[in-house]
C-alpha positions as CSV (number, residue, x, y, z in Angstrom):
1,X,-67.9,4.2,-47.1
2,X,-68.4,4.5,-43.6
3,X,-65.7,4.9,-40.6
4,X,-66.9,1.2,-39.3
5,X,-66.6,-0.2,-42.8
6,X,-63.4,1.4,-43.7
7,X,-61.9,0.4,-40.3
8,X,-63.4,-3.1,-41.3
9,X,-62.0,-3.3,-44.6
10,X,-58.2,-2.3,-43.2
11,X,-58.2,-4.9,-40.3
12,X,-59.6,-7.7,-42.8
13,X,-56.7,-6.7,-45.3
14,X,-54.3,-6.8,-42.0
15,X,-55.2,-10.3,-40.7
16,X,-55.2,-11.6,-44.7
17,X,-52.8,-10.7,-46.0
18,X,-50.3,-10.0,-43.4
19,X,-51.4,-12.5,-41.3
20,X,-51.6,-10.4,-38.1
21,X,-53.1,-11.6,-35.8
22,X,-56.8,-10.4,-35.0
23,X,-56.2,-9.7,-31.2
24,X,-53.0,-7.4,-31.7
25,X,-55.5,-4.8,-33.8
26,X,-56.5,-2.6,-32.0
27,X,-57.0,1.7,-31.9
28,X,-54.2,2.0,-30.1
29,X,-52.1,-1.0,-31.5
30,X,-48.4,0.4,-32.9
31,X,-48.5,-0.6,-36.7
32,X,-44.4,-1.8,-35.9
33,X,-44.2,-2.9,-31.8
34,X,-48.1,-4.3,-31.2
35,X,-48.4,-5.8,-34.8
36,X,-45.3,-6.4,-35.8
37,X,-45.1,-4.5,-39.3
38,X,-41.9,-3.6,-41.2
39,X,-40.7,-2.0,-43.8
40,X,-41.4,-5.3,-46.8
41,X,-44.7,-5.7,-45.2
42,X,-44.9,-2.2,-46.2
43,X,-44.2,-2.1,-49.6
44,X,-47.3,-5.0,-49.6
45,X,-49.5,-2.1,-47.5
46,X,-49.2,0.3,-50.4
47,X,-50.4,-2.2,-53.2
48,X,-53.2,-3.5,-51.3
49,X,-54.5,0.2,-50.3
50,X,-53.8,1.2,-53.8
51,X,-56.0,-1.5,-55.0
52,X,-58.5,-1.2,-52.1
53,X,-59.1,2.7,-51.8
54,X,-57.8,3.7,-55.2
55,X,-54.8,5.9,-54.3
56,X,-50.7,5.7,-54.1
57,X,-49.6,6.0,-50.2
58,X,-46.9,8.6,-50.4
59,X,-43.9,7.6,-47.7
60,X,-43.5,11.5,-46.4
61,X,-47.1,11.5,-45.4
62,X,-47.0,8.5,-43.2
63,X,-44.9,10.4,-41.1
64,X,-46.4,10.1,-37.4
65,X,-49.5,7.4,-38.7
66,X,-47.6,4.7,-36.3
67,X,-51.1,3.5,-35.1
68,X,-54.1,1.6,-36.4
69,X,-56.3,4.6,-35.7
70,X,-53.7,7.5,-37.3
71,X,-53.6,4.6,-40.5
72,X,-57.8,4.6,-40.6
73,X,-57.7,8.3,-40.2
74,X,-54.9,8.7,-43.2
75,X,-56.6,6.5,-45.5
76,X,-60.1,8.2,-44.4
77,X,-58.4,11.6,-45.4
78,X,-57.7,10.5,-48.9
79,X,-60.8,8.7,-49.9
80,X,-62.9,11.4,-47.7
């Protein structure tokens, strides 16, 4: 899987089953201010990557991903 289809994969997962809305994803976009993500939607993040990219999100490494880029670029360094 490519960076454009990984990045397309995430953003489709975003706007169905979080319901964010298309226009506040963006490379920049904060995963909690822009898009509006907490901690329950959260706990939904780490069963849909899980069943998407085939690996457990481990809290302590999300430390600093707090935007849709640094959230591509962790998932890309665990399926890479």
């Amino acid at each position: 899987m490519n960076r454009t289809e990984l990045e397309e994969k995430v953003k489709n997962f975003l706007i169905e089953d979080l319901e964010i809305d298309e226009d506040k994803i963006f490379p920049e976009a904060k995963l909690k201010d822009d898009m509006g993500i907490d901690s329950l939607d959260f706990v939904d993040i780490v069963v849909i990557v899980e069943r998407n990219f085939g690996f457990k999100i481990k809290p302590e490494e999300m430390a600093g991903v707090d935007t849709y880029t640094k959230f591509c670029d962790y998932i890309e360094s665990k399926i890479g």
